[in-house]
Backbone as CSV, one residue per row, in Angstrom:
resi,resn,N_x,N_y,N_z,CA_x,CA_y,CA_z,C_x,C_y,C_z
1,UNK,38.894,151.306,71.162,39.426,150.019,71.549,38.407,149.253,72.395
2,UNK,37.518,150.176,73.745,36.688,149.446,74.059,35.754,148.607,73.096
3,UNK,35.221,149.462,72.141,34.195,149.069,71.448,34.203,148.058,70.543
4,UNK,35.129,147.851,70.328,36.168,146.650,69.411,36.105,145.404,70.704
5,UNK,36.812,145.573,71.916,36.616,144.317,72.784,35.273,143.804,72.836
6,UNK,34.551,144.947,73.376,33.159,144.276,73.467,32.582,143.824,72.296
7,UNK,32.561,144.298,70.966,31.886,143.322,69.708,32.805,141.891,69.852
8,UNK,34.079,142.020,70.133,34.206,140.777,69.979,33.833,139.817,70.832
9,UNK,33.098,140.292,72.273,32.861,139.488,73.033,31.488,139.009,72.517
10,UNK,30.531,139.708,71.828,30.060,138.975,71.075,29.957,138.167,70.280
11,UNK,30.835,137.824,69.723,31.402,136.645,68.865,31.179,135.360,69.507
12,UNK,30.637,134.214,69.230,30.921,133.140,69.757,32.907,132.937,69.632
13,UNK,32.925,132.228,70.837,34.566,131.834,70.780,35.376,131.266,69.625
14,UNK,34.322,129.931,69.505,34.874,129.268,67.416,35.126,129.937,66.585
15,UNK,34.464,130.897,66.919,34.588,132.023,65.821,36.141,132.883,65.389
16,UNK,36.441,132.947,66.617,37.554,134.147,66.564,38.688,133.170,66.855
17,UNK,39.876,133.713,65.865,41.487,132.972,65.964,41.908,134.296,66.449
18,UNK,42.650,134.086,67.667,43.751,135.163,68.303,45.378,134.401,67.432
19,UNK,45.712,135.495,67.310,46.832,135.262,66.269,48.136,136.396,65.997
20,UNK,49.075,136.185,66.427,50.056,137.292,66.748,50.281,137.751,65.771
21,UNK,50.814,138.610,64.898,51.688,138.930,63.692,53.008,138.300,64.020
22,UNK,53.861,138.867,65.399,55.254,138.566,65.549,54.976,136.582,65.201
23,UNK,54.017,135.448,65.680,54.380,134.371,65.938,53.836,134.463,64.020
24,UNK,52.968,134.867,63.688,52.824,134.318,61.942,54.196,134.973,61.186
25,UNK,54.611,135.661,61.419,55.580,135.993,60.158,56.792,135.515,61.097
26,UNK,57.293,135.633,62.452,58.821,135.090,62.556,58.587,134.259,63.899
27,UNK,58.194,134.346,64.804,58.509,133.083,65.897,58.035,131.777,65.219
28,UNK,56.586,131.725,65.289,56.156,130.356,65.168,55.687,130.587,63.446
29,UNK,56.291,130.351,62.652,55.418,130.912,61.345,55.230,129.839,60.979
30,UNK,55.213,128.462,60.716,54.634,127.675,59.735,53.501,126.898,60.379
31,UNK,53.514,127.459,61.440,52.775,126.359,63.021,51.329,127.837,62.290
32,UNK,51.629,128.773,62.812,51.039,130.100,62.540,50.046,130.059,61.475
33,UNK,50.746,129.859,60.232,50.021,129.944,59.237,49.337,128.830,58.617
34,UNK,49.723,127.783,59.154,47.967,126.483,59.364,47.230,126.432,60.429
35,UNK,47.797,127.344,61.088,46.614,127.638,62.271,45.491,128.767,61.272
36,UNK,45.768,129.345,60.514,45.311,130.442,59.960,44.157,129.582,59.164
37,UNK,44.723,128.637,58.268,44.528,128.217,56.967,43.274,127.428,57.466
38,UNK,43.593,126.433,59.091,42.660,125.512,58.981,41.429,126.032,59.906
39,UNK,41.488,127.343,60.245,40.690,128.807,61.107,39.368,128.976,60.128
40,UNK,40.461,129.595,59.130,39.616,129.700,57.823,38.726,128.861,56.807
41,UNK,39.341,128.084,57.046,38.715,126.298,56.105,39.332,126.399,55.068
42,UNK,40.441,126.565,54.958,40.620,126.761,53.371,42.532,125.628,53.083
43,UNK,42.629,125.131,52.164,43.891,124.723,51.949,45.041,124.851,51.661
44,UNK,46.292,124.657,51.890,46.972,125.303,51.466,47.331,124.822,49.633
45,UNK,47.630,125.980,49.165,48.005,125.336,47.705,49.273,126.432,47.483
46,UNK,50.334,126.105,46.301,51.400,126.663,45.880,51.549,128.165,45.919
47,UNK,50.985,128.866,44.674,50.768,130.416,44.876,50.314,131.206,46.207
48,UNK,49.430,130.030,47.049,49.227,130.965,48.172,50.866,130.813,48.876
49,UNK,51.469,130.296,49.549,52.195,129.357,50.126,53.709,130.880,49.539
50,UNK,53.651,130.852,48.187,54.637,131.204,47.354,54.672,133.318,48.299
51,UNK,53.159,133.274,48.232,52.545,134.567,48.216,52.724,135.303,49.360
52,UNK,52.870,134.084,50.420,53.206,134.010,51.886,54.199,134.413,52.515
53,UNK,55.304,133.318,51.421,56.676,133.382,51.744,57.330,135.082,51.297
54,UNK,56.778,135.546,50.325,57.280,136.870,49.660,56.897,137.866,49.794
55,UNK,55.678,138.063,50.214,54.872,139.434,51.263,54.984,139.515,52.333
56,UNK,55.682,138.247,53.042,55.796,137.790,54.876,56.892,137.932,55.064
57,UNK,57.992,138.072,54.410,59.371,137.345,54.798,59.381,138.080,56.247
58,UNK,60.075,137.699,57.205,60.538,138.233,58.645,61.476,139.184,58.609
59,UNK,62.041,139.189,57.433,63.029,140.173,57.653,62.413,142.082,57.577
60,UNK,60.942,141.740,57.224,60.009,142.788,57.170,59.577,143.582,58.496
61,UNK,59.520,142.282,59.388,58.872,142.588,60.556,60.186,143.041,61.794
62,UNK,60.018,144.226,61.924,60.844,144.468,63.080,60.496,144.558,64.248
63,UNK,60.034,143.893,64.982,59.772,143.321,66.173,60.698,144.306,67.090
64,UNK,59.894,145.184,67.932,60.662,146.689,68.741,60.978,147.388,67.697
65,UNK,60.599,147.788,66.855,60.915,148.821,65.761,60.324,150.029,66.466
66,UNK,59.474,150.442,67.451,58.950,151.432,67.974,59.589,151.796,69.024
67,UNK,60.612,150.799,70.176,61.894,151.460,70.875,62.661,152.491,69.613
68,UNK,63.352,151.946,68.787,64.241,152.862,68.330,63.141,154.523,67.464
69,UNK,62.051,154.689,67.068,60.942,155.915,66.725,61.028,156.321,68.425
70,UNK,60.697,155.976,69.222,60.000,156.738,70.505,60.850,156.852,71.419
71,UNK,61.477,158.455,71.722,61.695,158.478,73.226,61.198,157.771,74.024
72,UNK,60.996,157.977,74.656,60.587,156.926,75.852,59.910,156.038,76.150
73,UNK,60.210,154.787,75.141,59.571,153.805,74.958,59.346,152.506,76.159
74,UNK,59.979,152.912,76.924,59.518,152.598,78.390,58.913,152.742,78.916
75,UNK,58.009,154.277,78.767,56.892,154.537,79.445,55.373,153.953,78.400
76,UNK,56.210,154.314,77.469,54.881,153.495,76.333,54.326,151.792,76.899
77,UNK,55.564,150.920,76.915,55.520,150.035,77.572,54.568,149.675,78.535
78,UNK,55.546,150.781,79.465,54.386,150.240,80.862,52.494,150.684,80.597
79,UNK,52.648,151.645,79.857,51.143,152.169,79.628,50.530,150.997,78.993
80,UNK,50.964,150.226,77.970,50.819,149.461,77.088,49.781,148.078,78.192
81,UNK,51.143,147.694,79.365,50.771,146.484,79.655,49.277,146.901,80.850
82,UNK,49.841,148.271,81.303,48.611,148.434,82.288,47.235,148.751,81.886
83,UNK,46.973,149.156,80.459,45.903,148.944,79.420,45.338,147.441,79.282
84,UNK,46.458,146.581,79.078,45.842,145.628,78.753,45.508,144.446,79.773
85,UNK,46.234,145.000,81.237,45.653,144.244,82.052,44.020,144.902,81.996
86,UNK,43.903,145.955,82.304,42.551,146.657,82.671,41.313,146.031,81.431
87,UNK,41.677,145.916,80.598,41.094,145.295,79.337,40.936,143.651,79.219
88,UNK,41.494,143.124,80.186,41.393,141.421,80.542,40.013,141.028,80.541
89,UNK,39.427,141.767,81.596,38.194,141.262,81.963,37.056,141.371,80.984
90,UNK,37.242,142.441,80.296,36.023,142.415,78.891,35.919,141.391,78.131
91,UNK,37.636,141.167,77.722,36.961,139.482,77.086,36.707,138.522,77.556
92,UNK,36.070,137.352,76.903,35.453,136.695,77.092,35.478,136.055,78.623
């Protein structure tokens, strides 16, 4: 995981779209996925759009699907957020 932060801190910033899964397929999804489209340079056209809607649907994504797999998904949690504070400062 370190080694992954730091290449990306190599990246110029333009470069890289931070981009949730939860906001592209169900919070923010249509906001999401022209953020994607116009990231990429590319347009939207029908089949993609079609391709989107039917490999993406939200009802796919279970958002806390790993509370109900893990005992103690509370402690995962807290490990989770105190990782990623400690990991703040590498990027950019």
């Amino acid at each position: 995981m370190f080694d992954s932060l730091l290449s990306l801190r190599a990246i110029p910033r333009d470069q890289v779209l931070e981009l949730n899964l939860e906001d592209l397929v169900v919070n923010n999804r249509r906001e999401s996925y022209s953020r994607l489209l116009d990231f990429v340079g590319i347009e939207d056209n029908q089949s993609m759009h079609e391709y989107f809607d039917k490999e993406m649907p939200s009802e796919r994504l279970r958002i806390g699907k790993y509370r109900d797999e893990i005992p103690d998904w509370q402690e995962l949690d807290k490990a989770y957020l105190a990782s990623s504070e400690r990991l703040k400062p590498l990027l950019y």
